[in-house]
N, C-alpha and C positions, 0 to 999 in steps of 0.2 A: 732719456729721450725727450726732447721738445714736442710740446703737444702743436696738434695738429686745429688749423682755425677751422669753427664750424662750418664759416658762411663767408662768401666773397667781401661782404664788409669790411669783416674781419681779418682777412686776407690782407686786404688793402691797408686799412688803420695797423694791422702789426709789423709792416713790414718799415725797417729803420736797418742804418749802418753798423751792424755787427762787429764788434775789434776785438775777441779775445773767442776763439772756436774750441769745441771738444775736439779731442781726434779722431772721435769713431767713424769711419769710411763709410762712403756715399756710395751705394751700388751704380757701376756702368751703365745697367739698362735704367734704373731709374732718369739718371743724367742726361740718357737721348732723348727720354720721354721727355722730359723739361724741355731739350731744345726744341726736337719738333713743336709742341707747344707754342715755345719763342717764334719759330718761323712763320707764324702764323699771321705775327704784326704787319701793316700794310707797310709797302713800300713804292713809290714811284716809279709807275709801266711793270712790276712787279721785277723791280731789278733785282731782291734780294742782297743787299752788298755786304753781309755778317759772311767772317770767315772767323772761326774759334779754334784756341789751342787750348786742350783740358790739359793740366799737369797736377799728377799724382806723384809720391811714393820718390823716386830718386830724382827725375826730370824737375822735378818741383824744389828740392833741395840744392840743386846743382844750380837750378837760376838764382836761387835765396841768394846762395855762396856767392857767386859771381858778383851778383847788387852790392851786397855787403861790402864787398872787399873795395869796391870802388866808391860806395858811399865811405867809406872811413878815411878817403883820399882829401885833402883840404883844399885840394884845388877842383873842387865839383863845379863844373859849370855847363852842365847836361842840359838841353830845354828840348820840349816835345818838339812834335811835328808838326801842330798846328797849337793857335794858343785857345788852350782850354778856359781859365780868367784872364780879367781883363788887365793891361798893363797898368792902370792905374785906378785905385778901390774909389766908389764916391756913394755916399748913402742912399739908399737906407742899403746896401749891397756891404758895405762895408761894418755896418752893425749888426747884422744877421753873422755873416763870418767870425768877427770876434766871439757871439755870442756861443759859435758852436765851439771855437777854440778853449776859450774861457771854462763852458759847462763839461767841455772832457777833461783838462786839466785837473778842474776844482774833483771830478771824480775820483781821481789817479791819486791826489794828493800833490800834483807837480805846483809848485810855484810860479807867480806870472817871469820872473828874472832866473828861474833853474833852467836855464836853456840845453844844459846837458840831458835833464831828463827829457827837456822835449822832443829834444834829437833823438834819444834811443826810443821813444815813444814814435816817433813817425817812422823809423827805421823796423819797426815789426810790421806796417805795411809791407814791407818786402819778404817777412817772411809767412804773408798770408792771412796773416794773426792768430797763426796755425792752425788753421782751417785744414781737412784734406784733400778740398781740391783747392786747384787755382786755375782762372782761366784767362786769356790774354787772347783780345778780340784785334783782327784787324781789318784794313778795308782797303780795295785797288785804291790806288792813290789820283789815278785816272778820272775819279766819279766826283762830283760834285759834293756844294756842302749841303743841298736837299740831302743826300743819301745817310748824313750824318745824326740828320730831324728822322730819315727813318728808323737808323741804327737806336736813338732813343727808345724808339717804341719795341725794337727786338728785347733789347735790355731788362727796361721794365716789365713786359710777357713775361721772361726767365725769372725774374727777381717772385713776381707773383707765383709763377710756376712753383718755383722754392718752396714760399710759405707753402704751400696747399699740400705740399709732402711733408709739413714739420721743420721746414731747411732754412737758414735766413742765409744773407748775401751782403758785403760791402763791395760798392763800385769804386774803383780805384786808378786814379786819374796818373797818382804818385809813380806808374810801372812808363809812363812816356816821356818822364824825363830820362828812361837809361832805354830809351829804345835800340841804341848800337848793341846794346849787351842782352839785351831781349831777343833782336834779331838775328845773334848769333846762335846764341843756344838755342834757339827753336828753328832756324834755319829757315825762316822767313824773309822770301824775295823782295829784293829792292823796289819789286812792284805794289808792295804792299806796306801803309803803315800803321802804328799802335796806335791803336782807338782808346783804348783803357785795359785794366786787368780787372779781376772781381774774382774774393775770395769766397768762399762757401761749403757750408757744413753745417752740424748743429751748435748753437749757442752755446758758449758756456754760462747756465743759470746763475752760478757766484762771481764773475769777475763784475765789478763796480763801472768798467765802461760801458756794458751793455745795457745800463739803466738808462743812458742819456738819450732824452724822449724829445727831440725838438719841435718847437712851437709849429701849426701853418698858421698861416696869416688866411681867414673865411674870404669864400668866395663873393660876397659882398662889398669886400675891399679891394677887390683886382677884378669886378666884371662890371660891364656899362651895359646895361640893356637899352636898345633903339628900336623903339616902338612904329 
């Protein structure tokens, strides 16, 4: 079992991008407890715009399968709903990315030119990175991109919520490029689209990706005080 953070600190400085999970199950009532929690985060006139799909157990395998079989397709040319990055990378935006690519790789042992591992290494996004839950978040399509700066703040509540139970979380952008096949299997209306997925559970302590501790850049360096 992943130990539990004493203090909100702690909470916050442990929480990072998990890619390899145990598979011992996450209690149901634990789960609501986290969202309610989540709910919590403010939102503009208090619209609330978080709609969640938890998938466990078969529903969860079933989406795996479906991604899979059409991520193995050569002619993938899927793209979200909205653009999550930018069309084209420029610094320092652009060496921060590398640098997280780089430092999971060199974990893995992948090569920077083994491109086949890197495929099958992004392709266990899809299967959660066998976490036992998965959840895939959407939002009326109707609301604005304010509701999306709110949608952050649910996100993160959940993420935090996580730690304080022992649980860590990756947020996962990767499930909006196959939102036709998302939206199939979960039976989610054309009035709504995939905001992102985010896998969670507890850490597995021996897999080498879960070491990768990335840098922040201090608050010193990205704030102006105006006196």
């Amino acid at each position: 079992m992943n130990p539990i953070p004493g203090n909100f600190d702690e909470i916050v400085r442990s929480r990072r991008s998990i890619r390899r999970f145990l598979p011992d199950p996450v209690d149901r009532g634990t789960l609501l407890t986290m969202l309610d929690l989540a709910a919590r985060a403010p939102s503009g006139v208090n619209t609330q715009p978080w709609q969640v799909h938890v998938l466990t157990g078969e529903s969860k395998t079933a989406l795996s399968r479906a991604i899979l079989a059409e991520y193995a397709q050569p002619t993938f040319e899927h793209k979200g709903e909205y653009d999550y990055y930018p069309a084209s990378w420029v610094e320092p935006y652009l060496s921060r990315r590398r640098h997280t690519g780089f430092g999971l790789y060199s974990l893995l042992g992948i090569e920077k030119k083994d491109t086949l591992r890197m495929r099958e290494q992004w392709a266990r996004n899809y299967l959660f990175f066998d976490a036992p839950v998965g959840l895939i978040f959407t939002i009326d399509k109707g609301l604005g991109q304010g509701s999306l700066i709110d949608y952050g703040g649910f996100l993160q509540t959940l993420m935090l919520a996580a730690r304080a139970e022992g649980l860590h979380t990756c947020v996962q952008a990767a499930f909006c490029e196959y939102h036709p096949i998302v939206r199939a299997q979960l039976e989610i209306p054309d009035s709504q689209k995939i905001v992102c997925g985010m896998s969670l559970g507890y850490a597995d302590p021996a897999a080498p990706e879960n070491t990768l501790d990335l840098p922040r850049i201090p608050a010193t360096d990205f704030t102006r005080f105006h006196d």
